[in-house]
N, C-alpha and C positions, 0 to 999 in steps of 0.2 A: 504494500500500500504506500500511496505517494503521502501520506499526510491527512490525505481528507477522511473523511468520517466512511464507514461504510456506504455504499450504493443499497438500494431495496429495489427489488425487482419484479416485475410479474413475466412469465413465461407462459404463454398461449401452449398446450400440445394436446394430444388423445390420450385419455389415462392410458391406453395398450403402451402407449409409447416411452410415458411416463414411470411406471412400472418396470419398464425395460433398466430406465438412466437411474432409479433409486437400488435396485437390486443392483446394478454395475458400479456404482457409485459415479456417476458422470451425470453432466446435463448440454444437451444441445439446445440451440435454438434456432428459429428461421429455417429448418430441413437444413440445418449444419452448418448454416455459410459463417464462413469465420469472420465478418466483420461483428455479426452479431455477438459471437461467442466474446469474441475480444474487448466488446460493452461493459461487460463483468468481470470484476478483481478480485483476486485472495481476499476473503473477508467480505466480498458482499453479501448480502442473503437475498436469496431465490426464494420463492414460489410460484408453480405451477398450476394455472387454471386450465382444466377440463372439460372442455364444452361437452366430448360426446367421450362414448367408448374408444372409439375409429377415427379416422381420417374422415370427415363427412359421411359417418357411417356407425351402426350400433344405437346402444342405446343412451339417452340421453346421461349425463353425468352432472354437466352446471354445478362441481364445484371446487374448490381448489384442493389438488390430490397429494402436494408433497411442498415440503418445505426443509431449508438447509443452509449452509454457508459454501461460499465456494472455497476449496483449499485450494492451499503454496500451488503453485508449477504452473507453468505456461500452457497456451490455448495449445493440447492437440488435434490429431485427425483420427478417427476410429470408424468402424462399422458398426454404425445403426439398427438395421436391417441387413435380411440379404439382401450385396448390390447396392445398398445406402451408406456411402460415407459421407462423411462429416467433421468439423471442427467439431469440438465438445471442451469443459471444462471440468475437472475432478470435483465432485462434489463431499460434503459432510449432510449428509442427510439427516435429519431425525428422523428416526425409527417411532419414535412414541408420538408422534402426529397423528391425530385424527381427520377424516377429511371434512372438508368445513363446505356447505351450499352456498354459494351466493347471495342468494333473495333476502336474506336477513342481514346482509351488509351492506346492502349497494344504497339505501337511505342513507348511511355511515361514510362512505367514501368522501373523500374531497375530487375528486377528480371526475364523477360523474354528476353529470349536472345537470341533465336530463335524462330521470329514473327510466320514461317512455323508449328512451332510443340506448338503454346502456349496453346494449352488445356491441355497440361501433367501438368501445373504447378497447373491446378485447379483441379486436379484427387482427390487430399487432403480434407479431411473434411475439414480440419482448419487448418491456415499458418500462420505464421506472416511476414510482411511486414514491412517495415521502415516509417517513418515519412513521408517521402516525397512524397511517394507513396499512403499511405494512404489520405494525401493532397489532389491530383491528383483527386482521385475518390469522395471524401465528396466534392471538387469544382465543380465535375461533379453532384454530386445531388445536390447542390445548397446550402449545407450547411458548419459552417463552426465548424469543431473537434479537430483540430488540436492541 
């Protein structure tokens, strides 16, 4: 870390996928491209929101499935999938996180600001959010990151 305080992030993926980078200990974003991955530093903390099971596909999920810090070491490239590579970053996951629904946050947020249209704000591979918002949701999975 350069000095500044941690980053707080949100990560757009399919919990399938999601599930994949908590069991491996790793987290991509954007379908791998490394500028994204390179957004997040040792020490920031990730969360992952889950729209669906799949890829536009499965069933629905709407809500945030993993939460963690990114560890020491520089942006790699790793297989995803089969045939899917990708940048990714080594993760510290919490294991004892619950996953947390949406709908009982999004009045909470700062950053959504029309309740009506809040799924544009998660159209985004990867976002960052403020402290306190970040807060918000790690109190929602039960843990605490802040």
């Amino acid at each position: 870390m350069t000095g500044r305080g941690p980053g707080h992030w949100i990560g757009v993926a399919a919990a399938a996928h999601v599930r994949i980078g908590v069991r491996d200990g790793f987290a991509m974003f954007a379908h791998g491209r490394h500028s994204a991955a390179a957004r997040v530093q040792p020490g920031d903390r990730v969360t992952y929101y889950s729209p669906r099971e799949g890829i536009k596909e499965g069933a629905e999920v709407r809500s945030f499935t993993a939460i963690g810090v990114v560890a020491d070491g520089p942006v790699g490239e790793r297989e995803m999938l089969p045939g899917m590579m990708g940048a990714y970053r080594r993760m510290d996951w919490r294991a004892d996180a619950r996953p947390a629904e949406i709908y009982p946050l999004l009045d909470r947020f700062s950053f959504v600001t029309d309740r009506a249209h809040w799924g544009m704000y998660f159209r985004k591979s990867l976002f960052a959010v403020s402290a306190a918002d970040f807060a918000l949701i790690a109190d929602a999975m039960g843990v605490d990151l802040v």
